[in-house]
N, C-alpha and C positions, 0 to 999 in steps of 0.2 A: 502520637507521642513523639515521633522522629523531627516530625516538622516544629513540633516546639520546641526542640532541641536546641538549634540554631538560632530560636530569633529572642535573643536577651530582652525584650518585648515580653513574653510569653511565660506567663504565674504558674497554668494549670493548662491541662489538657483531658478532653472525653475522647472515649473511644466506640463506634458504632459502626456494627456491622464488621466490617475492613477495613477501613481509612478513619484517618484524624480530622474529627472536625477543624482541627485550628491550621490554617494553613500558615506560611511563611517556610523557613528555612529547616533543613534537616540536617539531624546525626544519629547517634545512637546514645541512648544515656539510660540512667537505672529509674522508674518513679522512686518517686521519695516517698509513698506509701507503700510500695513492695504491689501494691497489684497489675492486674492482665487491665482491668477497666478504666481506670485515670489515674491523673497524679497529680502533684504542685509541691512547686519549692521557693523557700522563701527570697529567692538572690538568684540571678543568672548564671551560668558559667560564665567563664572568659572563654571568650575564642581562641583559639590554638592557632597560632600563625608561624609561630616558630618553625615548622618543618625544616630538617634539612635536607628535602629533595628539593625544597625552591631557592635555597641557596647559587647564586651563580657561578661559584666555585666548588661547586659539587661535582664529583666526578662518575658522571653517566656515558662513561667510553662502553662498559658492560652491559649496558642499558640494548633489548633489542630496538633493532630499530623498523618504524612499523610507517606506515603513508597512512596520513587521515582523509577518510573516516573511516575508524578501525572502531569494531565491537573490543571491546575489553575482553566480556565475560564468555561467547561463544567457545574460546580455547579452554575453559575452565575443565575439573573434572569434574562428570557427572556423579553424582552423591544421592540414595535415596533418604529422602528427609520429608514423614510423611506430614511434618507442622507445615512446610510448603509445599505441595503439588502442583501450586500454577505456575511456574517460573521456570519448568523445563529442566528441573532437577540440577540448574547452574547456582553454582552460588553468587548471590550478588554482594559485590566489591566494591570497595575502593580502590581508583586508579591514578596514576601519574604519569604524565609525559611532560618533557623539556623539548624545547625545542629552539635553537640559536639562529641568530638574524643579525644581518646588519639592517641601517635606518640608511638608507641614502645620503646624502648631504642638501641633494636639492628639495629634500624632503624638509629642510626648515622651515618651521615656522608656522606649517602647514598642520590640520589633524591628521594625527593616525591612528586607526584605530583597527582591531581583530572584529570579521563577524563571522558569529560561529551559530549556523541551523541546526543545531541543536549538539546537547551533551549529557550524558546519564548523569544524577540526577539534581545533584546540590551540584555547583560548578564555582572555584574558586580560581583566581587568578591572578597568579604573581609574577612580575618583573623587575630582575635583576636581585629577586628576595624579594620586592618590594609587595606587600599585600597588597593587588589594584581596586580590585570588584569580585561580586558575586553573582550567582544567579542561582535561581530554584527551582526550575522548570524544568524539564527532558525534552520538551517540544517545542519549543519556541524560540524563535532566533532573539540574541541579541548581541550586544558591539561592548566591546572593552576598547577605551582610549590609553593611547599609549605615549603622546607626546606631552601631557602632565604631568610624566611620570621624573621624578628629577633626575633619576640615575639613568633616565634613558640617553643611548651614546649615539652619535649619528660619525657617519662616514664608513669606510670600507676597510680600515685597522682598527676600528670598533666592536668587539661583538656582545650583543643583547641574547638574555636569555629570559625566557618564559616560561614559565614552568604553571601547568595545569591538572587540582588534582579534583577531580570525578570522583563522588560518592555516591554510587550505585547500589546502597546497601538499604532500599527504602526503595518507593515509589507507589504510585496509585493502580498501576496495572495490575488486573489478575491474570495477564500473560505474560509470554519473555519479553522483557524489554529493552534487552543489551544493556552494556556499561562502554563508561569511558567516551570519548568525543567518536561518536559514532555519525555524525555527519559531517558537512563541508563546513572548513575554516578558511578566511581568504584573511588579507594585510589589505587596509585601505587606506591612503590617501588623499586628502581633500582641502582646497582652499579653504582657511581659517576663517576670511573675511568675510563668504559669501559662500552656503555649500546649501543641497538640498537636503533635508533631515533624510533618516534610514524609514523607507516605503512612505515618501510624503510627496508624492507624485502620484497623480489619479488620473484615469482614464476611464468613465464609464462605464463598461458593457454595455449599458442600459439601454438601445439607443436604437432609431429604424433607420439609421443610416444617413438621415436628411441635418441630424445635430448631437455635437458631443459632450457632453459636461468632461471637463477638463477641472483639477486646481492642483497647488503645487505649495509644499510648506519648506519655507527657507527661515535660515538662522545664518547667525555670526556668531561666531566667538575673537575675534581680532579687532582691533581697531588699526592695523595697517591699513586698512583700505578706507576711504569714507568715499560717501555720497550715494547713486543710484545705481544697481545694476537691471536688466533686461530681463524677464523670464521669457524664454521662446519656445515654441514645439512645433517639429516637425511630422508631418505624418507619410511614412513609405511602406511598402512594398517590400517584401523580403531580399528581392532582389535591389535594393538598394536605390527604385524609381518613386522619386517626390512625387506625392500627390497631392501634396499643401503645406502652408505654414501657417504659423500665426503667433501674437502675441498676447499671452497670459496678460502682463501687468510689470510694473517697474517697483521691485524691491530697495527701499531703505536701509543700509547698513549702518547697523546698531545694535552693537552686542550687549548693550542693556537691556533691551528689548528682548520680550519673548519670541520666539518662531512666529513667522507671519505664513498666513495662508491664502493664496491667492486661487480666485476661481476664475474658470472662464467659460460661456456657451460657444461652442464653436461651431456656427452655423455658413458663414459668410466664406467667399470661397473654399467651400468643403464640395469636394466631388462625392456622387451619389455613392454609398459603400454599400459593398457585398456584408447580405447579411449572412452570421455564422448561425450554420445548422448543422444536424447530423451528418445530411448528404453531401453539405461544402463549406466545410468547416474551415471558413477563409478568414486568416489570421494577419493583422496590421505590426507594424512596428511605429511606436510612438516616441521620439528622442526630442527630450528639456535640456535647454541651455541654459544655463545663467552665465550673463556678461553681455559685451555690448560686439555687434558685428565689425570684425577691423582688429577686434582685441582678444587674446586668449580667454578663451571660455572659463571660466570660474569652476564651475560642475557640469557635469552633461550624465543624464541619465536614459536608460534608452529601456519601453516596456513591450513586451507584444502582450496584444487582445485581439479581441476580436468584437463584434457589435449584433448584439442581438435583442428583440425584446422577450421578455416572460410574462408568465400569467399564471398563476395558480387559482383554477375553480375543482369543477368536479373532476376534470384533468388537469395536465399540468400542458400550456398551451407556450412552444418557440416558435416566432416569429409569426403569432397570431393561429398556426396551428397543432391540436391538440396531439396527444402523443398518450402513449399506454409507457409507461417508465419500467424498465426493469434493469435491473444490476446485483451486484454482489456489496458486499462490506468486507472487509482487507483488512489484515494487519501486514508491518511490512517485511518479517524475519523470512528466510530464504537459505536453503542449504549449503553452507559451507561459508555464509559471511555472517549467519546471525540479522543482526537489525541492520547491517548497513545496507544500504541503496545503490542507486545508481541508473545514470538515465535509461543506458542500454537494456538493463535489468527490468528497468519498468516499463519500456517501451515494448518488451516481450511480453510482462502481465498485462498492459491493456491491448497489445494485437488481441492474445488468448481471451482476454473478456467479450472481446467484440467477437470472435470464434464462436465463443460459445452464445451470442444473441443480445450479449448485454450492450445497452444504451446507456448505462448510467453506474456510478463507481462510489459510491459512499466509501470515505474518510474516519475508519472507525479505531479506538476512539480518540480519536489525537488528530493537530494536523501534520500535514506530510514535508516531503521535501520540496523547494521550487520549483525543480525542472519535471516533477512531475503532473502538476498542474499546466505547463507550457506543456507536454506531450499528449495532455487529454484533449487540449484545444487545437492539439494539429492534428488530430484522429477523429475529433469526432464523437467525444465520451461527455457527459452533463457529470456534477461532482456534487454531490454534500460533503461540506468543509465542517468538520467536529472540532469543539474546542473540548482540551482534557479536562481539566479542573473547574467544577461549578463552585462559585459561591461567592459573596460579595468580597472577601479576599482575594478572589482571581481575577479582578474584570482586569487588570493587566495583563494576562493571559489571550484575554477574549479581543483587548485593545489591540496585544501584535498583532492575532492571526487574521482579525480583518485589515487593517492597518497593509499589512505587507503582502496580502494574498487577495487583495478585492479587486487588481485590475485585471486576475483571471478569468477568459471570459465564460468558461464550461462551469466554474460552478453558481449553483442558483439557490443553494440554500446554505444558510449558516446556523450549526447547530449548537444551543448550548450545552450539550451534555446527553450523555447516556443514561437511559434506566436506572439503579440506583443512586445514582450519583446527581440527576434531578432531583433528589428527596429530599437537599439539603436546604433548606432556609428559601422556597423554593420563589416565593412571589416577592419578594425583595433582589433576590437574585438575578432573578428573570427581569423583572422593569430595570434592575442596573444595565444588564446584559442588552436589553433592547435599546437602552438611550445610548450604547455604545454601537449598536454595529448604525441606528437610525442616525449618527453622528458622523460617521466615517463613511457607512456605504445607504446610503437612505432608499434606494431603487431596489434593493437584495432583501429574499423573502429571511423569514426566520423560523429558525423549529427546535426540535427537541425529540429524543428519540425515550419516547416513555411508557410506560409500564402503566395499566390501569387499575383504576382511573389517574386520566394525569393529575400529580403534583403542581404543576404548571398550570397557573388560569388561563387559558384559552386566549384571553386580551392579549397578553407578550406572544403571541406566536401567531404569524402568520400562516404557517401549515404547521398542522399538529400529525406528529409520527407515533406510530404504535410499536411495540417489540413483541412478536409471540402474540401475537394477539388476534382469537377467535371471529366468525361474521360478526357475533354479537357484539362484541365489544363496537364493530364499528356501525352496527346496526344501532344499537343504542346513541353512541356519539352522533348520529348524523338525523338523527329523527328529533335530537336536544339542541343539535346546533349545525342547522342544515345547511347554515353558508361559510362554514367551517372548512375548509380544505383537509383531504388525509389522505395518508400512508403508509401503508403498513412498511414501516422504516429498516423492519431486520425479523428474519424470521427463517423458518423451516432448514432448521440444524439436521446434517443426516451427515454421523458421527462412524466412519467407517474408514480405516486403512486401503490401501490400493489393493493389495494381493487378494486384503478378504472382501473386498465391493465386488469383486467378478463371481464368487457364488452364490448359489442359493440355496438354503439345505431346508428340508423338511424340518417343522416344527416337532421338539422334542416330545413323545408321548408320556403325558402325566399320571403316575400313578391315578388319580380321583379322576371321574366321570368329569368331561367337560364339554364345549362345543364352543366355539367360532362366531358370535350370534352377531347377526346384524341389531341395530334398537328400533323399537321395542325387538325383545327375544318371542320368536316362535316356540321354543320350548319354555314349559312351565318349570320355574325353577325349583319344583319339588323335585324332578328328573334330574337336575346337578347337582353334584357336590362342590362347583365354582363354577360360575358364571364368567365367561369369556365375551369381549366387545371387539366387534374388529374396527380398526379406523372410526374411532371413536373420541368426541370432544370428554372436556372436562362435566359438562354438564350432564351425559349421560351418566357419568361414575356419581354424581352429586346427587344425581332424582335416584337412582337405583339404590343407593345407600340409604337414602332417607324414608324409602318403601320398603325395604327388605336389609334391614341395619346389619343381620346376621349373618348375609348372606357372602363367602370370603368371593370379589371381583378381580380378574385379570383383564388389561387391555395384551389380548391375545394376538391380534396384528395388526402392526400401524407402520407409519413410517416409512415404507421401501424406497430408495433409493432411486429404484426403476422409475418408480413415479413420482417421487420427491413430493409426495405431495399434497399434490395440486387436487384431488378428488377431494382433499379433508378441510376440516374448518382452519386449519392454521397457514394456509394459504391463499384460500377461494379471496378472502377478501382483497386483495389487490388486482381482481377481475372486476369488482363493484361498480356500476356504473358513476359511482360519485367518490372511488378513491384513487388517487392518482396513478398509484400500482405497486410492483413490488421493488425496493428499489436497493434491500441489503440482507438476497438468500445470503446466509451464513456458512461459508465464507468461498471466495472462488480459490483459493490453494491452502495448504494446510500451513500452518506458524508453529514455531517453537512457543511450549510452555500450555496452560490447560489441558491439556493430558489426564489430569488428573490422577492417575495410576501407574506408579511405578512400574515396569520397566520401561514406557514409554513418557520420549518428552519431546515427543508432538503430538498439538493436535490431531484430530482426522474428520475436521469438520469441513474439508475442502471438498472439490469438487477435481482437485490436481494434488500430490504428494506436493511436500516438502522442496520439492526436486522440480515441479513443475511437470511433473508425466502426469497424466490424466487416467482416473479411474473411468469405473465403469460409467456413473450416474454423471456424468460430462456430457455424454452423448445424447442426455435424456433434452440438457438446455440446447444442445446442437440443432438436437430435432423439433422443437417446442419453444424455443425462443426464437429461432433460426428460420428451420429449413419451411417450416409451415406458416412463416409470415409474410406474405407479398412482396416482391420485391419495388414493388412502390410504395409499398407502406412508410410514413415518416416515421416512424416507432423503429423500423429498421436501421441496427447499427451500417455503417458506410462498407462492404462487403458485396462482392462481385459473386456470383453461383451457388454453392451450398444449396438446391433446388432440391436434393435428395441423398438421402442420407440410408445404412444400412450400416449395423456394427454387429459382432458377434462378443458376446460381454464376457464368456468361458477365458479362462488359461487352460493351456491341454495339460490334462490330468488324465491317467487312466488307473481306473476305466474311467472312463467319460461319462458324467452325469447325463441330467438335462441339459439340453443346449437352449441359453438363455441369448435374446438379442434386441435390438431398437430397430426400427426402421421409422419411417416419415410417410409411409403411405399405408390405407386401407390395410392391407393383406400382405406376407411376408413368404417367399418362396426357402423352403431348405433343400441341401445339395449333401449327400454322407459322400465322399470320394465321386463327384460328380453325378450320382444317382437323384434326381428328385424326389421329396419328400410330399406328402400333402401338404399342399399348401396353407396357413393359419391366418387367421382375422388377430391384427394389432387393436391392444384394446386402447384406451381414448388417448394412454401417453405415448404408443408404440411400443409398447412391451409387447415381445412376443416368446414362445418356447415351444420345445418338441422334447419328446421322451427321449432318452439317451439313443446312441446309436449302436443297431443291434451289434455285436462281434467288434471283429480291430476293425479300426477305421484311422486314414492317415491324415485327412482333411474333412474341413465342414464348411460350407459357406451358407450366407442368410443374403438373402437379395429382398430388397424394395421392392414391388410388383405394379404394375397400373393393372386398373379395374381388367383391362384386356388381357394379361398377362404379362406384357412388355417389362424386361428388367430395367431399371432404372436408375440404383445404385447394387453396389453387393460389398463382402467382405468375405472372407477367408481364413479362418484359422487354423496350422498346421503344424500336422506332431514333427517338431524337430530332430533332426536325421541325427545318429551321433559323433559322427565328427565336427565338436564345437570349438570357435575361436573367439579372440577379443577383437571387437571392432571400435572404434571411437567413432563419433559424429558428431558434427556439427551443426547444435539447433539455434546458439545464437551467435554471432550473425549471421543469419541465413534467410533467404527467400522462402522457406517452406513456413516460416514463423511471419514474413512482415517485417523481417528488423534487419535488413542489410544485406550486405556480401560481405564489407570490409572492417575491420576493427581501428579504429581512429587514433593519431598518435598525438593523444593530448594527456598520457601518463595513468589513466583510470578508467579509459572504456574497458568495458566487462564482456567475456566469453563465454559460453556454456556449452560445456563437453557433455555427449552423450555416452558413456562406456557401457557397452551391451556384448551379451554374450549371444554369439548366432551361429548357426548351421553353414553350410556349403552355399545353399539358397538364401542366407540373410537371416533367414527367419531365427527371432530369439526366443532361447531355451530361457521359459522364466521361473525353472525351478533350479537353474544352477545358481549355486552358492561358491562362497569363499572370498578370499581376501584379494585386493587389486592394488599394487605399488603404482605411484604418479610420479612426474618430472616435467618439468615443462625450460626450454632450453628458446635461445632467439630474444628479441622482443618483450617481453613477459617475466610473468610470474605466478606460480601457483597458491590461488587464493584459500580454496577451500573444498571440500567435500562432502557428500552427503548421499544417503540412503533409505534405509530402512528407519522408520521411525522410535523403534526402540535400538537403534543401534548407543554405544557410548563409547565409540572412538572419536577421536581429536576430529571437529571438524576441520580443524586446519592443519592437520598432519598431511605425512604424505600415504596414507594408508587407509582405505575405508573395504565394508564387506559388500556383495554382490545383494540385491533384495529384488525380487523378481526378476533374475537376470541382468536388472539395470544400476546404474553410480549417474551420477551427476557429479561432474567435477567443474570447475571455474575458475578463470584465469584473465589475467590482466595487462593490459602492455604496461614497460617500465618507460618507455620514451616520451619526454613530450618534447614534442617541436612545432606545435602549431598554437600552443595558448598564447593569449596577447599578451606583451610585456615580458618575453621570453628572456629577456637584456636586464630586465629590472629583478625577476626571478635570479637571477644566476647571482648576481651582485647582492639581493639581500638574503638568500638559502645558503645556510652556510653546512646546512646538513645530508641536504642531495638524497641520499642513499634511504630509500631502495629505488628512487625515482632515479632517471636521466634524463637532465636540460641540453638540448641543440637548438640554437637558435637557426638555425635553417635545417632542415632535413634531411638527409642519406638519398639520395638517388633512388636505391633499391634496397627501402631496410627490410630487415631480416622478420619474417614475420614468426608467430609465437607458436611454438613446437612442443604441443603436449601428446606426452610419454605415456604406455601403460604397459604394466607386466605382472602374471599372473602364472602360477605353479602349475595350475590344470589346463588355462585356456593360450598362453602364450603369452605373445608381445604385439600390443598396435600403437601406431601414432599418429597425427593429423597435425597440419600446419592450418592455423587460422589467415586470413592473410592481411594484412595492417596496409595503411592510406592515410597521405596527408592532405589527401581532397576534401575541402569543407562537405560536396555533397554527403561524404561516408560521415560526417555528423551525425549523433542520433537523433540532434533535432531537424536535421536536413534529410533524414533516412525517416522520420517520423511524417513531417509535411510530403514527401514522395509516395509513401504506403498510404495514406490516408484512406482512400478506396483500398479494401484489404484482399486483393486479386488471386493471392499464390497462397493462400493459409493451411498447408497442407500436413503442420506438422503433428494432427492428432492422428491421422490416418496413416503417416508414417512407421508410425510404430509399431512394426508389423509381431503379433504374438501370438 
């Protein structure tokens, strides 16, 4: 109903399922029939443009002032509102931000124009009042031009004002999906004459090294220039060593003319390239010139890839060999920023994916930000690229995301759409969707992540993906259409908070006679008053129903954690020898929003909280994706040791139950206060237990054992002593995560404070509670915070509670003195604040000094420490870690 709202197009509207079928623009408005189901009205609205926050003599001196990419909605109050449960109990908004600039003066003549990766979720944009453009996406980059604009003023006693207002009060997600311009905005400049269009430069992936398919789409909008300009590409090395050139083709300037696209095979002095794989994920820089050599360059655009070939059969085959795929699927909300990003931030989610054994990162369901695609391809990670919106009204959706994201070279699949949202109009959709990505990227597989049987003819999809779906489903598929490539694309949800994943309690005793049965049941179900399945398909509860109608059935136990799994039908298939593998357990850290139940608004479908601490069943993928995969295996993420693994999965409680653990080998040694236990057989995932420990006990350790007895790894947990205090730590940047030492002063590298409550020895007490004040002083700024999943304090206050002992805080430098154009920055920000521009850098700046103070446990602080060395980059700190040698920080966490 919302998206008919906006597009004065738009008569009537249905409503199915969740979402409108009619796509285009949103607001809010009343049906003109008064129902829930559709509506129509005989006349459009008029759009509302009048606001007077886009006014440029509006006075936004009171206005806070915030640094983009800012979530809108994350600072909202939590409200329970049981008409929505999947949105994380925020209300979603409409926002506004201004923002004042001057236009250079050498900037005449020239385009300028804003691009913005994305904005919650109708996006309206105005200059100097002026209504310029729209957009109706949350995910998708696009550019607002600004030298069009008549009232735009150039010079440096000029000031422009822009003003942006975000309708976040709609969208297609049934998660949180933040509000307001929650990603990166830049100001671009580009000769009018001659410029490359926005992602119209291509570099292949495709490729063994010996040739590259190259093209390049240029346009004019000026007739100051005429005649011929040059396309040229050079191809280097990170470090800045040519290792060829060449030339595309010679462009025509004629701004009558549509964009012209130029291709080129570049085979002829090209030196032999490293192919990119798991193990050496060796990544190119590729920079396009247009203009002639002798003359300033027109445009210059500069891409890194990398060059690999693919193959999708019964596996999925880089560089000709085959690979067992496994991964998670992601969404990107994150404790104390909500939906916003950040390279440093995600450079710490895929270290920890590949920690925990993943190869592979699905993009669900949306795509992402850019520098996270450059961070997969300097580690090491393969990507399925999701587009949000199916249906033949979005293939401009599906246009950007291949358009601007195809010369990444980690991802190999491009999906159109999710599970229900495949259903819509599906085989018209799907052949639009294929002659676009076969148009833009013709070498890159295609799929679809669906629900059976697919919607999707098999014809538009190069690999077809399953969701949730049993052997059979792919037993059947592959027996109907054996040279079918599959997936099982998302699957095995195992829906548990941190605190409560580390116990196990005994199944509640039922009034009525029951039992536990495996299928068929050994007992005749004359002897029950309810029939019990354990680890049990749909199909059992279907034949047992259909034989015995009367008889009331429970699936008695399924699901554990411990095992995630992997013994039941809802995962075996991604062992199949004809399907690719498993490529999005659901999900590797928990998101704000599907919750579903009030007092919580987050998920707990991770396998890491909100926060990025890892529960129990983390250590299951450690040991089972990881630690028992060869380390020659090509399937293996790029990761140095992890050879053996041992965890104790308890928080000390007393009295102390059973003592639940993982290990990575046969058989599992326990220790009560250094006493040996008998020793236990780990059963096929490594789960292992022992009966509680007799009397007090202060400690417990579980060790890894070899057949011979040899310990191998161990773990330790122990009753914390009672004198406890505050301790901060630093997990990002840090060598125990993969992601640095130094935090980069380019105004937005991100920090990750650990605030834990510990004993005399370290060790944390994870049943201290209460409240913890923050500050952060130097360098910085305090972003945000986060804990307990049902907490409802301000993520962005200065105040959050204790939840296993643990807070996650996050923090940001306010300096930049290393981004390019440092000179052109300061001249056209007329707003600065909360940011600091230095065009050269401080000697010895102050680095960022985060605060914590607490009623029970005291006062700690820790200094981050900040660099203006390109290497402390996080894409220079990403290409460095690639091999993940020091990944120490699950096992830090001592509890």
């Amino acid at each position: 109903m919302m998206s008919c709202c906006y597009d004065e197009n738009c008569r009537f509207w249905t409503w199915l399922h969740t979402r409108c079928l009619h796509g285009g623009r949103a607001t809010s408005c009343v049906p003109s029939n008064g129902t829930e189901v559709g509506g129509f009205r005989a006349t459009a609205p008029p759009f509302i443009r009048d606001f007077s926050f886009a006014q440029k003599g509006f006075d936004d001196s009171k206005w806070t002032q915030v640094a983009t990419p800012h979530d809108y909605s994350i600072n909202q109050t939590y409200a329970n509102d049981p008409a929505d449960p999947w949105h994380g109990f925020l209300p979603r908004n409409t926002s506004w931000y201004r923002k004042h600039f001057h236009v250079p003066d050498a900037w005449r003549g020239q385009e300028v124009y804003l691009l913005f990766e994305g904005a919650r979720q109708y996006t309206e944009v105005y200059v100097n009042g002026e209504w310029v453009q729209d957009h109706a996406s949350g995910y998708t980059e696009f550019t607002v031009r600004l030298d069009n604009v008549s009232s735009l003023a150039y010079g440096e006693g000029v000031e422009n004002v822009v003003a942006v207002r975000t309708d976040g009060t709609y969208g297609s997600g049934h998660w949180y999906e933040g509000g307001g311009i929650y990603r990166d905005v830049r100001i671009i400049a580009v000769n009018a004459s001659a410029h490359f269009t926005h992602g119209g430069v291509y570099v292949n992936p495709e490729s063994d090294g010996r040739s590259v398919l190259l093209s390049a789409e240029v346009e004019s909008s000026s007739t100051a220039l005429r005649g011929n300009v040059t396309v040229t590409v050079e191809l280097s090395e990170h470090n800045g060593t040519v290792l060829a050139s060449g030339v595309l083709g010679v462009y025509t300037i004629d701004p009558a003319a549509p964009p012209a696209v130029l291709t080129y095979t570049w085979s002829s002095g090209l030196p032999r390239l490293q192919n990119w794989t798991l193990q050496n994920p060796h990544t190119y820089v590729a920079t396009f010139r247009l203009g002639d050599p002798g003359q300033p360059w027109s445009d210059t655009v500069r891409v890194v890839t990398g060059f690999r070939t693919t193959r999708f059969g019964a596996k999925f085959a880089l560089g000709g060999v085959p690979l067992q795929l496994q991964g998670f699927s992601h969404h990107t909300s994150f404790a104390g920023v909500g939906a916003v990003s950040n390279p440093r931030l995600n450079l710490f989610r895929v270290q920890t994916s590949k920690a925990v054994g993943a190869n592979f990162w699905r993009c669900s369901h949306n795509p992402y930000e850019q520098h996270l695609y450059e961070i997969l391809a300097y580690t090491g990670v393969l990507a399925w690229d999701e587009n949000r919106d199916f249906g033949v009204e979005y293939q401009g959706e599906m246009q950007t995301l291949v358009k601007t994201h195809r010369n990444h070279a980690p991802i190999v699949l491009w999906s159109y759409c999710n599970e229900e949202d495949c259903e819509k109009i599906s085989q018209t959709s799907a052949a639009a969707f294929r002659r676009i990505a076969d148009d833009l990227d013709p070498l890159r597989a295609t799929t679809a992540n669906n629900e059976y049987p697919s919607n999707i003819d098999f014809e538009y999809l190069d690999v077809v993906g399953f969701t949730h779906a049993p052997n059979s489903t792919f037993e059947t598929s592959h027996a109907d259409y054996p040279g079918v490539p599959l997936l099982l694309s998302e699957c095995c949800p195992c829906s548990e908070n941190r605190m409560d994943s580390r116990t196990f309690t005994d199944c509640i005793r039922k009034r009525a006679t029951t039992a536990n049965n495996k299928y068929p049941s050994n007992i005749d179900f004359e002897y029950l008053d309810v029939v019990g399945f354990t680890h049990a398909p749909n199909s059992t509860f279907e034949t047992s129903h259909a034989d015995y109608p009367g008889v009331p059935l429970l699936l008695s136990e399924c699901c554990p954690c411990s095992e995630n799994r992997m013994d039941s039908e809802t995962n075996q298939p991604g062992t199949f020898s004809y399907v690719g593998g498993s490529t999005g357990v659901w999900t590797l850290m928990d998101y704000f929003g599907e919750s579903v139940k009030w007092p919580f608004v987050a998920s707990a479908f991770g396998q890491f909280d909100i926060g990025g601490f890892p529960k129990a069943h983390a250590w299951w993928y450690r040991i089972n994706w990881l630690a028992k995969v060869p380390a020659t295996s090509p399937s293996r993420p790029l990761i140095s040791g992890v050879a053996y693994v041992a965890r104790v999965l308890n928080t000390w409680t007393e009295p102390m139950g059973r003592v639940n653990g993982s290990v990575s080998t046969l058989r599992a040694a326990m220790y009560y206060d250094g006493a040996a236990q008998p020793t236990a057989a780990a059963d096929v995932n490594g789960f292992v237990s022992w009966p509680a420990p007799p009397g007090s006990v202060t400690n417990v350790t579980i060790a890894a054992v070899s057949t011979t007895g040899e310990i191998l790894a161990s773990h330790s947990l122990f009753k914390p002593k009672p004198t406890l205090r505050l301790q901060l730590v630093i997990d990002v940047p840090s060598v125990s995560t993969g992601t640095g030492t130094n935090l980069y002063l380019d105004g937005r590298d991100m920090a990750l404070i650990r605030a834990q409550v510990v004993d005399s020895d370290g060790v944390v007490d994870s049943s201290a509670t209460g409240n913890v004040t923050f500050s952060v002083a130097g360098s910085g700024r305090l972003v945000g915070l986060g804990s307990a999943p049902d907490s409802h304090l301000h993520q962005q206050g200065r105040v959050m509670g204790l939840y296993g002992g643990l807070i996650r805080a996050v923090a940001m430098v306010t300096l930049d003195c290393t981004s390019p154009n440092l000179d052109l920055a300061l001249a056209i920000d007329s707003d600065h604040a909360p940011l600091e521009y230095a065009v050269s850098c401080p000697p010895s700046p102050a680095g960022v000094t985060i605060e914590a103070s607490s009623d029970s446990y005291g006062t700690a602080s820790v200094t981050v420490p900040v660099s203006s060395d390109p290497s402390d980059h996080p894409f220079a700190v990403a290409r460095a870690n690639a091999n993940l040698r020091t990944y120490t920080y699950m096992d830090d966490i001592v509890s």
